[in-house]
C-alpha positions as CSV (number, residue, x, y, z in Angstrom):
1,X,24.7,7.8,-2.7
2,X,28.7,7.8,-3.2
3,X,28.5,6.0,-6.6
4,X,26.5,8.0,-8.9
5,X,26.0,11.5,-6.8
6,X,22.2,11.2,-6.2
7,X,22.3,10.9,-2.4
8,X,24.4,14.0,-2.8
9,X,23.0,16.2,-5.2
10,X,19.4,15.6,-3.1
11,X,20.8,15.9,0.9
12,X,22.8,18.7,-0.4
13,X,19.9,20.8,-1.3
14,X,17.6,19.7,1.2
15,X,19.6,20.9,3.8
16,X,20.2,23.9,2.1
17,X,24.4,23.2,1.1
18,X,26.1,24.0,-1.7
19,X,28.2,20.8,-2.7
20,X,31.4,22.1,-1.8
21,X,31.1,21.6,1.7
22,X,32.6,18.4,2.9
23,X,33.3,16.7,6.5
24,X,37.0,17.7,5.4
25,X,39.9,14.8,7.2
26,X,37.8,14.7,9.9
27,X,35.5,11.3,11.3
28,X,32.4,11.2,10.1
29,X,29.2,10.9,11.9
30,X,25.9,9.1,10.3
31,X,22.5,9.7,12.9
32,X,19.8,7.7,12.4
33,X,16.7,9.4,13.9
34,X,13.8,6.0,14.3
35,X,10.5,5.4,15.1
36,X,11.6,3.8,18.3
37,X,15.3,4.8,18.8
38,X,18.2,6.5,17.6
39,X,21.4,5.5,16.3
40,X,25.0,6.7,16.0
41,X,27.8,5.4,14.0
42,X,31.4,7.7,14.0
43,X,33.8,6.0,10.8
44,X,37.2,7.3,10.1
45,X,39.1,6.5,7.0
46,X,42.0,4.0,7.6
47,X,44.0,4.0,4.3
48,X,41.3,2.8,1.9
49,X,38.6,1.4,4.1
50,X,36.6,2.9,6.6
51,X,36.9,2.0,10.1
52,X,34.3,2.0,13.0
53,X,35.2,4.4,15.7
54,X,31.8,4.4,17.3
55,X,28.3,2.9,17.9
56,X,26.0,3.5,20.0
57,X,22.0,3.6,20.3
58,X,19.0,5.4,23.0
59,X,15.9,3.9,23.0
60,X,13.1,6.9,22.7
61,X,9.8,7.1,24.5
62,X,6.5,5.4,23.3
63,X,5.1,7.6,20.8
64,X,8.0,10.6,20.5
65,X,7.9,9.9,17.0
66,X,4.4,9.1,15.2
67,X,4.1,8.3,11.8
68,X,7.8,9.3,11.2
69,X,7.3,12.7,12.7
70,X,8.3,14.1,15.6
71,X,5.9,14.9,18.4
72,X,8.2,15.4,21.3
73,X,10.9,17.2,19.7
74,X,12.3,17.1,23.9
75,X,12.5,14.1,24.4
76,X,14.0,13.5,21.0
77,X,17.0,16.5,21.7
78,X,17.6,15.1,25.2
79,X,18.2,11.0,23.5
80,X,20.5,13.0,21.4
81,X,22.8,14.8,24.0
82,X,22.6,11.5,26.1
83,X,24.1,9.2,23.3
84,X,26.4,12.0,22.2
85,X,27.4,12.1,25.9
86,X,27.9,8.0,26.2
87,X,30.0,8.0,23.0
88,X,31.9,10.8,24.0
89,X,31.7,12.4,20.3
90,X,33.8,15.2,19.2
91,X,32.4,15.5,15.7
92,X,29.7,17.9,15.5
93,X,28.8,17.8,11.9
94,X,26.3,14.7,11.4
95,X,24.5,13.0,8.2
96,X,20.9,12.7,9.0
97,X,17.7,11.4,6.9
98,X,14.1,11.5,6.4
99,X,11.5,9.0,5.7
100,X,7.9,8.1,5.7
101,X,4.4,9.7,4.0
102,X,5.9,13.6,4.0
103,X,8.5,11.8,1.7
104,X,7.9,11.6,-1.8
105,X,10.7,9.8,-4.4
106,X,9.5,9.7,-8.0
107,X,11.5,8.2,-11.2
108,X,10.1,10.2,-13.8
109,X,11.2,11.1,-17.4
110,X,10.6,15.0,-19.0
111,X,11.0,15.6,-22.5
112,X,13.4,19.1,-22.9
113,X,15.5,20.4,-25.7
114,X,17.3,23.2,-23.4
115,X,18.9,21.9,-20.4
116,X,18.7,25.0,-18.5
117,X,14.7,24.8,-18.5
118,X,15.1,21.3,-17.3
119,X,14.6,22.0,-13.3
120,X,11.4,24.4,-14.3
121,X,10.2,21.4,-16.4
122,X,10.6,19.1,-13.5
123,X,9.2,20.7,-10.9
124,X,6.1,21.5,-12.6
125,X,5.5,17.9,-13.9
126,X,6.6,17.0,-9.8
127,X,3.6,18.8,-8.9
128,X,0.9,16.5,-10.0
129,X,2.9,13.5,-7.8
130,X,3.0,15.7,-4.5
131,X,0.2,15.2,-2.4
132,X,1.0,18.4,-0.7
133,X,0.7,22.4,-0.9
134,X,3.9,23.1,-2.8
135,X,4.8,26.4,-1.5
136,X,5.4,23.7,2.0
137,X,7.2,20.9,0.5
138,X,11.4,21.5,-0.5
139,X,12.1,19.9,-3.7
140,X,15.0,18.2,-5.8
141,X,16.0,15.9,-8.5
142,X,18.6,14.4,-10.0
143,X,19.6,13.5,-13.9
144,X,20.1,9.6,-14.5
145,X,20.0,10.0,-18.0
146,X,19.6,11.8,-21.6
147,X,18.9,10.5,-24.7
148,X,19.2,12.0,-27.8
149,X,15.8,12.8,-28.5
150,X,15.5,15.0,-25.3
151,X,13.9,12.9,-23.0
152,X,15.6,13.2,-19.5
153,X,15.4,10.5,-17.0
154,X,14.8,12.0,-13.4
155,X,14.5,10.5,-9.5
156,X,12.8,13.2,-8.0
157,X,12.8,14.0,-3.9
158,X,10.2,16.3,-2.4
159,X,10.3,16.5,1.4
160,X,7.7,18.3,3.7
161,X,9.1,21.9,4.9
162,X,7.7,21.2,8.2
163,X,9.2,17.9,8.7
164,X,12.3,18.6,7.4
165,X,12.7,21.6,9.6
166,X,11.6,19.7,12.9
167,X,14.2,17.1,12.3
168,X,17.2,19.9,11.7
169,X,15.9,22.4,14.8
170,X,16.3,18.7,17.1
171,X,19.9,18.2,16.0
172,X,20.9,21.6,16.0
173,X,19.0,22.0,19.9
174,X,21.1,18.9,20.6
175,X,24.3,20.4,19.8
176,X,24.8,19.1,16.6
177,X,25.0,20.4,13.1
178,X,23.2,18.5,10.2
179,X,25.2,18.6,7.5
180,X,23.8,16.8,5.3
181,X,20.1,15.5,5.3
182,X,19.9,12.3,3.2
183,X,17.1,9.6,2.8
184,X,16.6,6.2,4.5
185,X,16.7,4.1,0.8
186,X,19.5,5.9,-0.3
187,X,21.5,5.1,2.8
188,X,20.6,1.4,2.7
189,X,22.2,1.4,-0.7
190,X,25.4,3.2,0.2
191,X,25.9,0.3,3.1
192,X,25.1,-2.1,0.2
193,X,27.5,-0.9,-2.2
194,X,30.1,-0.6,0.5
195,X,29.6,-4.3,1.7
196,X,28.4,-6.5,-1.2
197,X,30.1,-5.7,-4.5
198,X,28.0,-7.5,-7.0
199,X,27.3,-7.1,-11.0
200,X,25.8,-3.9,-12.8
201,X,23.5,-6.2,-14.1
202,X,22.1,-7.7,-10.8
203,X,19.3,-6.3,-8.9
204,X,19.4,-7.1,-5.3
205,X,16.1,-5.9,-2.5
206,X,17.6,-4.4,0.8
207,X,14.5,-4.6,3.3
208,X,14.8,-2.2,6.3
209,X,12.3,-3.7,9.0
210,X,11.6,-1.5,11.4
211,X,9.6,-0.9,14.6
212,X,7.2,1.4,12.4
213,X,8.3,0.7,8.5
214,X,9.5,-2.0,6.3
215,X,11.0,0.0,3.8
216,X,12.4,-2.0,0.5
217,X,15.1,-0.2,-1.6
218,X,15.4,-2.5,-5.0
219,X,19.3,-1.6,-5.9
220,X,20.4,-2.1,-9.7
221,X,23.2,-0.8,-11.4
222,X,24.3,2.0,-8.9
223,X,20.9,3.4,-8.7
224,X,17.3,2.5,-6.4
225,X,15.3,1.9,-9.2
226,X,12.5,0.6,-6.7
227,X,11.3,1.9,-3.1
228,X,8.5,1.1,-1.5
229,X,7.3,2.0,2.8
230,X,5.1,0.4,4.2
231,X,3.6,1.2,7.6
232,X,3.6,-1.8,9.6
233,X,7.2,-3.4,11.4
234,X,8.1,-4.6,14.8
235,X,5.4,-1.9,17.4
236,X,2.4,-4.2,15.4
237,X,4.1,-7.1,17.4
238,X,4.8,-4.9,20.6
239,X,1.0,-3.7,20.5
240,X,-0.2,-7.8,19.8
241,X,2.1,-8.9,22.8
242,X,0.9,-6.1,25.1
243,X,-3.1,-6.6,24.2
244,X,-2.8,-10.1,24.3
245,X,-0.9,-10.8,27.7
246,X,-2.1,-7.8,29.0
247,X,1.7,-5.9,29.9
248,X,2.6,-2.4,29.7
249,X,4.4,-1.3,26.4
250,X,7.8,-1.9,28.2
251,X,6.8,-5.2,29.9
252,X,5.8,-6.1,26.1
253,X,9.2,-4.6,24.0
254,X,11.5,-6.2,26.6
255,X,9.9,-9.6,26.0
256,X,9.6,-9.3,22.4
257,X,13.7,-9.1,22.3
258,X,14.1,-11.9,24.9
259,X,15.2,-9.7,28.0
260,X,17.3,-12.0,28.9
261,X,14.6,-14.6,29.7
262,X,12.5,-17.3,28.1
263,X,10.2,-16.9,25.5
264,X,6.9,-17.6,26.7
265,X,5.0,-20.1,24.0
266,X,2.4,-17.3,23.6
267,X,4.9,-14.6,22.5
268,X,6.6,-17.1,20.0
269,X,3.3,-18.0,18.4
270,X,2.9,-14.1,17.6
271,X,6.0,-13.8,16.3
272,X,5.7,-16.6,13.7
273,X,2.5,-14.6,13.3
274,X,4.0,-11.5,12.8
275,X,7.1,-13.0,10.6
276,X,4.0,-14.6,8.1
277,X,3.0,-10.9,8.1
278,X,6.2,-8.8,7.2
279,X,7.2,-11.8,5.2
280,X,3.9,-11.4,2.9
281,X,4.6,-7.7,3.2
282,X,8.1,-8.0,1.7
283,X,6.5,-10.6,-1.1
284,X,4.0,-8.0,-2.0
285,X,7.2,-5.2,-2.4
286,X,9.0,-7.6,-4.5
287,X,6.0,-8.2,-7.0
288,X,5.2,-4.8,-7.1
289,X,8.6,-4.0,-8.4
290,X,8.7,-7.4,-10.8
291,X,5.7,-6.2,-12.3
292,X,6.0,-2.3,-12.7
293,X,9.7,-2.5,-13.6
294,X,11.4,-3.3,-17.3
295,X,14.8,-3.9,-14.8
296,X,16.9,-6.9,-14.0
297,X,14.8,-9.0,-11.8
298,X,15.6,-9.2,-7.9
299,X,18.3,-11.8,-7.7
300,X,18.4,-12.1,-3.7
301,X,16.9,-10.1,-0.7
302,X,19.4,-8.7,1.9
303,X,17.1,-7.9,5.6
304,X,17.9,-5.3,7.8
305,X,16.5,-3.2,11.1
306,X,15.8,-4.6,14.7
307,X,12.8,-6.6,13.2
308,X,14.6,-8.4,10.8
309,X,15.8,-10.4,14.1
310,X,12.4,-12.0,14.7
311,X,13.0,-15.4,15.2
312,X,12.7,-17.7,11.4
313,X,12.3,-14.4,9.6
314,X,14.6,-15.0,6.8
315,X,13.4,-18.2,5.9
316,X,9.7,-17.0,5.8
317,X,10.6,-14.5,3.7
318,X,12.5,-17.0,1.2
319,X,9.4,-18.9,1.3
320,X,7.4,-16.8,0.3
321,X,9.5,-14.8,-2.0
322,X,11.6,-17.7,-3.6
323,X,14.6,-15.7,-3.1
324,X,17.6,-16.1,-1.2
325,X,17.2,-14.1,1.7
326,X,20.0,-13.6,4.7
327,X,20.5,-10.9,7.4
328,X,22.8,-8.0,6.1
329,X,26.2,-7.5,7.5
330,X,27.0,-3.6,7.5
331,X,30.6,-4.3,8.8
332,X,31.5,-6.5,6.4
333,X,33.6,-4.4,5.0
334,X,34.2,-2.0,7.5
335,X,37.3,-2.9,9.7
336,X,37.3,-2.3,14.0
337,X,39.6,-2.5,16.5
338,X,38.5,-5.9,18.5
339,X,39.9,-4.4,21.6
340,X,36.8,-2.5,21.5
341,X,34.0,-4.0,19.2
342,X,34.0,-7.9,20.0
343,X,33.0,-9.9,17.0
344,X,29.5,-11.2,19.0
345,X,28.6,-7.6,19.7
346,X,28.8,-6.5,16.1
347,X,26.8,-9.1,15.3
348,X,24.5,-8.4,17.6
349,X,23.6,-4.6,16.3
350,X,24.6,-5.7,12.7
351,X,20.4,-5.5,12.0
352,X,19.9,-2.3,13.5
353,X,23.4,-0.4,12.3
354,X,22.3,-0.4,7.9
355,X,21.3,2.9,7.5
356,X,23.6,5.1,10.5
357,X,26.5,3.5,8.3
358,X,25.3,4.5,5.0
359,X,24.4,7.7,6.6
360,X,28.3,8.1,7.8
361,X,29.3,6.5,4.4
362,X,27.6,9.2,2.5
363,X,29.0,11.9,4.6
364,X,32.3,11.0,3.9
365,X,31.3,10.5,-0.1
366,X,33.8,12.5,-1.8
């Protein structure tokens, strides 16, 4: 994140960087590697904003990605060269990031009178939240604060080898270099910042729904004090759509988003369906963080990803929330030449651009 230098100090050593390397005056390049597609958005400073150069998205194959790792690490190098090809991108250095079950973020507080034994004492007391071998899991943490009696709060990132690895080799196959290796909540929360200045003392939910996740990133006072990713977003509707009309997985996706056709009454009545679901989903988040949490409670709920466009969606989730809820804008404050991006097509990948653009955001963090 740009703010407070956790989104750096983490990417940087997960991808192995030291903190002086930078994307220089360059564009920068954020690349969001999904579930069900990937995206690409190029920003180039223009005096003190940011300006959108490029955006562009491939759809992947049914099942290249499982569980938010990659099992056709071909198919997933090819989608890459293809949209670098369509956007015509110079840039090779890109902003990447992880997310799902080999991810594990943990706030934490360690009591240490000597600052330089602080990372040993963290990374020992890490161990007992990491559900995995550590001599396979790449670990670090950053300070949010110290008190006087020694006791250090911490947000801790530990990140399976394997995964991690995977992800890199496909980029760098691809032509690419990944420069920087963030994480999905930390990325919603740079677009955030950049688009909706609000008060230190307001805690607002960005909810990334997605064709695999809904992943909730509770922002107060510069820092995600909440995250929470769950496994269920818009394939549960594909699969319902495809079992109950009997279609193939395409026939079923190219419905779902309208296709440029009707809505059949069927599909619409598993959509509502499905909203009640991810709405009730997002309800539980929001709870869970009210109730575990001595923070400011959530004052609205900003949705994002290409599920967030179900039909009602926001008002479900304000229902059963009592929050005001509304679709994000990422370009809000981001400006565009409108001899290139019309005002209807931003609008109409607004949902699915939130974390590319806190991806490229954080790249070009200074």
């Amino acid at each position: 994140m740009a703010k407070n230098g956790i989104g750096q100090s983490i990417s940087n050593f997960i991808s192995g960087l030291s903190s002086a390397l930078s994307f220089g005056g360059e564009s920068v390049v954020g690349l969001s590697i999904g579930s069900s597609s990937i995206k690409l958005v190029e920003l180039k400073k223009s005096g003190k904003a940011w300006k959108l150069l490029h955006f562009g998205m491939v759809q992947l194959p049914e099942d290249a990605i499982i569980n938010r790792e990659i099992v056709n690490q071909i198919a997933i190098i090819e989608s890459i060269k293809t949209l670098v090809n369509q956007l015509k991108l110079k840039t090779k250095n890109v902003c990447i990031s992880l997310s799902g079950t080999s991810l594990i973020i943990k706030r934490m507080v360690v009591e240490v009178k000597n600052v330089r034994e602080l990372q040993d004492s963290v990374f020992w007391e890490a161990e007992q939240y990491i559900p995995f071998d550590i001599s396979e899991v790449v670990m670090d943490y950053q300070v949010l604060s110290r008190s006087k009696d020694y006791k250090t709060d911490v947000l801790l990132v530990a990140v399976k080898r394997s995964v991690l690895e995977s992800y890199m080799n496909c980029v760098q196959e691809a032509g690419l270099k990944a420069k920087i290796v963030d994480i999905d909540f930390f990325a919603l929360q740079n677009c955030f910042e950049a688009n909706y200045p609000t008060s230190s003392a307001e805690a607002v939910a960005v909810v990334d729904i997605g064709a695999s996740a809904v992943k909730t990133a509770v922002c107060y006072a510069g820092i995600p004090v909440f995250t929470k990713d769950s496994a269920v977003g818009g394939k549960n509707l594909t699969s319902e759509i495809q079992r109950n009309l009997n279609l193939s997985y395409v026939d079923a996706e190219s419905l779902k988003v309208g296709g440029g056709q009707a809505i059949p009454q069927e599909v619409s009545d598993l959509m509502h369906i499905m909203g009640e679901n991810l709405a009730t989903e997002v309800k539980r988040s929001i709870d869970f963080y009210n109730a575990s949490s001595t923070g400011a409670p959530v004052s609205y709920i900003l949705l994002t990803g290409g599920s967030s466009k179900i039909p009602g969606l926001s008002k479900l989730v304000e229902d059963a929330t009592g929050l005001p809820t509304q679709i994000a804008n990422p370009f809000n404050s981001i400006s565009y030449d409108p001899a290139v991006f019309t005002q209807d097509y931003l609008s109409a990948v607004a949902p699915i651009a939130a974390v590319p653009l806190g991806l490229a955001l954080r790249a070009g963090a200074k």
